[in-house]
N, C-alpha and C positions, 0 to 999 in steps of 0.2 A: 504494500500500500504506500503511494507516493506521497508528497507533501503537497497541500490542497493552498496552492497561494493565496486564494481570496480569503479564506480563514484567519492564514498569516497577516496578511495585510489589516482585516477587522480586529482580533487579537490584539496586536500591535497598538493601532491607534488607538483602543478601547485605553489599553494600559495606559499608554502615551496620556492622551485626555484626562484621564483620572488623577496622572499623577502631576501633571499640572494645575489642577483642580486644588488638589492637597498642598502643594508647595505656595497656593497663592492665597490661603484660608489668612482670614486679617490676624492679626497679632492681639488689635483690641474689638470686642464688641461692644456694644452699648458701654461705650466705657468704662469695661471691664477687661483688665488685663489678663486673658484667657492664661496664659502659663502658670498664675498665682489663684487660681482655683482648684479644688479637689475635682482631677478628671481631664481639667484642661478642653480641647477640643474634642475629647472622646466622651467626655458626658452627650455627644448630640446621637441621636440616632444615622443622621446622614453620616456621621463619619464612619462610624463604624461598618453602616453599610457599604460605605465607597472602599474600606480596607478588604472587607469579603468580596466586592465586585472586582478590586486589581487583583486579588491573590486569584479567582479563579482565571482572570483574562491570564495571567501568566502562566497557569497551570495547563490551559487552553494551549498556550504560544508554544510550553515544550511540547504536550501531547503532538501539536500541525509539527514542530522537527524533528521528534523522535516518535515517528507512526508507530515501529514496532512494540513501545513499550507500553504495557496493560497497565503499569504504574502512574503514569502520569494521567490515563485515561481514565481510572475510577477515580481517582482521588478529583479529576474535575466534574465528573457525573455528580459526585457526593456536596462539591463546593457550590454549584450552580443549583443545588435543590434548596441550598442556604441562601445562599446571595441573590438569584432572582427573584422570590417575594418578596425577599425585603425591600429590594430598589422600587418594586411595585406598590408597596406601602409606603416607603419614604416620598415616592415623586406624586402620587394619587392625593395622599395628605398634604405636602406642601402645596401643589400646586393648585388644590384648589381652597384652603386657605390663604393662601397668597393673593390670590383672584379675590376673595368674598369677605376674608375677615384678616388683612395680614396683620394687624395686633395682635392675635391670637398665635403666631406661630413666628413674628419677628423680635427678639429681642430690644427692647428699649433703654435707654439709661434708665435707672434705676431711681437717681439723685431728680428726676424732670420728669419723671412719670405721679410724684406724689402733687395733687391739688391745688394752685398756688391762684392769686387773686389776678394773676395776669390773664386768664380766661384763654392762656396758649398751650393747644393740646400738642406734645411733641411727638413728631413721623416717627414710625420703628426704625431701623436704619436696615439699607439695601446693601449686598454685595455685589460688584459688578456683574452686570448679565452676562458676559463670558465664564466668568467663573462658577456663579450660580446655574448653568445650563453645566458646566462641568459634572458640578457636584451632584445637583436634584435631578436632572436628565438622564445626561450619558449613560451611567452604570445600567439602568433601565432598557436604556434603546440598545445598546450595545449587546446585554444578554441576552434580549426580547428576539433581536438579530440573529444572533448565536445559535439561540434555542433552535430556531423555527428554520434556517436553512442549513445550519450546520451538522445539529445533532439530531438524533432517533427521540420519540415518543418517549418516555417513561412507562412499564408494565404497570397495571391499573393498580395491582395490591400496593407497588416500592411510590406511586404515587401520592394514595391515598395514608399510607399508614406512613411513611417518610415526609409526610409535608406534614400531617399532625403532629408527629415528634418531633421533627425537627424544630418546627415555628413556634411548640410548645416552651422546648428548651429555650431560645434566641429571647422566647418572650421571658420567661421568667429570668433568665440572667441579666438583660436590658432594664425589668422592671426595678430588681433591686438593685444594680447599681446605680440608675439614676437618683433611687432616690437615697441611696447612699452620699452620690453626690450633694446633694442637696440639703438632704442633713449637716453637711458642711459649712457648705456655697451659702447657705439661706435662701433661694432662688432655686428654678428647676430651668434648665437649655430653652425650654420653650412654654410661653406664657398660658397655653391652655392646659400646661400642669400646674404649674404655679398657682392659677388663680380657680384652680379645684381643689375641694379636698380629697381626701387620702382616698375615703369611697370609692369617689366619681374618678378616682385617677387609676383604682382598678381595675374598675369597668372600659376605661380608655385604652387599656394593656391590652386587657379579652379581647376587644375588639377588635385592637389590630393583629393580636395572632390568630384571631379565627379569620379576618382578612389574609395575612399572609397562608395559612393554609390552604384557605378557599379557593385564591387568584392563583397557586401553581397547580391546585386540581383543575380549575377550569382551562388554564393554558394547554394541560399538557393533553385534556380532552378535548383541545382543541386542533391540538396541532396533527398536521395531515400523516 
């Protein structure tokens, strides 16, 4: 079995993209200097999904130059049942809070968010759209690509019973480190944890792993 260039080439630039993505994540956000909180940029969900969507692009890149190896080839079968709902969760949530309610999902200063008689409410703050299509996009279009001309189907059982464990675990390790973070930080990455309580921020968990479950059953019974 030969090496499938167009793979190469998608592989490639997926990583590529990603990893400039990452190298241009701001330093401060809402004027907070992300280095000096518990987590750093790895309290967000987008990042850690953008770290599982490079590690499989890469995994993908040895499998397209070394065909003959089975190693590289399960260990991306296995990476790709991870990292593609999540991108699908991350970019569905962002992108349409972003569209309809971006207070709810863009961080603010902190010190100009509290009520003042100036009657001036202050903008979340944006990262530049190249970057921001890096980060909330790519990983997404790039796998969604992957998936759907490069690889086979997933068997219905490794589907169904692998995307409930899997997005189970992802959720529960996401959940409580966040709010480990946070327990810190005093803030949570994004404002529609923050300004819930602990309840309703369960219930936000459940739904996105019964979401990431759900979106790579329905991909994979979708795809031809």
């Amino acid at each position: 079995m030969g090496t499938n260039l167009r793979a190469v080439l998608l592989h490639a630039a997926g990583a590529a993209v990603m990893t400039y993505g990452y190298f241009h994540l701001p330093d401060v956000v809402a004027n907070i200097r992300m280095a000096q909180t518990r987590g750093g940029h790895f309290q967000f969900l987008t990042i850690q999904g953008l770290c599982l969507a490079w590690i499989t692009m890469l995994l993908s890149l040895a499998s397209d130059l070394a065909p003959a190896s089975s190693t590289f080839r399960r260990a991306k079968r296995a990476m790709l049942m991870v990292a593609l709902p999540i991108s699908i969760v991350i970019s569905t949530t962002y992108w349409t809070l972003l569209t309809f309610m971006p207070h709810m999902i863009l961080m603010s200063d902190p010190e100009t968010t509290v009520p003042t008689s100036s009657g001036r409410v202050p903008k979340p703050e944006r990262i530049p759209l190249h970057v921001d299509l890096a980060l909330h996009a790519a990983p997404a279009i790039f796998m969604f690509i992957d998936f759907y001309f490069f690889e086979p189907k997933y068997p219905k059982t490794v589907s169904r019973k692998g995307a409930i464990i899997l997005s189970a675990i992802f959720g529960m390790w996401y959940s409580f480190w966040v709010e480990y973070c946070a327990n810190f930080n005093g803030f949570f990455p994004y404002p529609f944890l923050t300004e819930n309580p602990f309840n309703i921020r369960v219930l936000i968990y459940l739904a996105a792993t019964s979401f990431s479950a759900l979106s790579f059953m329905a991909l994979n019974a979708a795809h031809p």
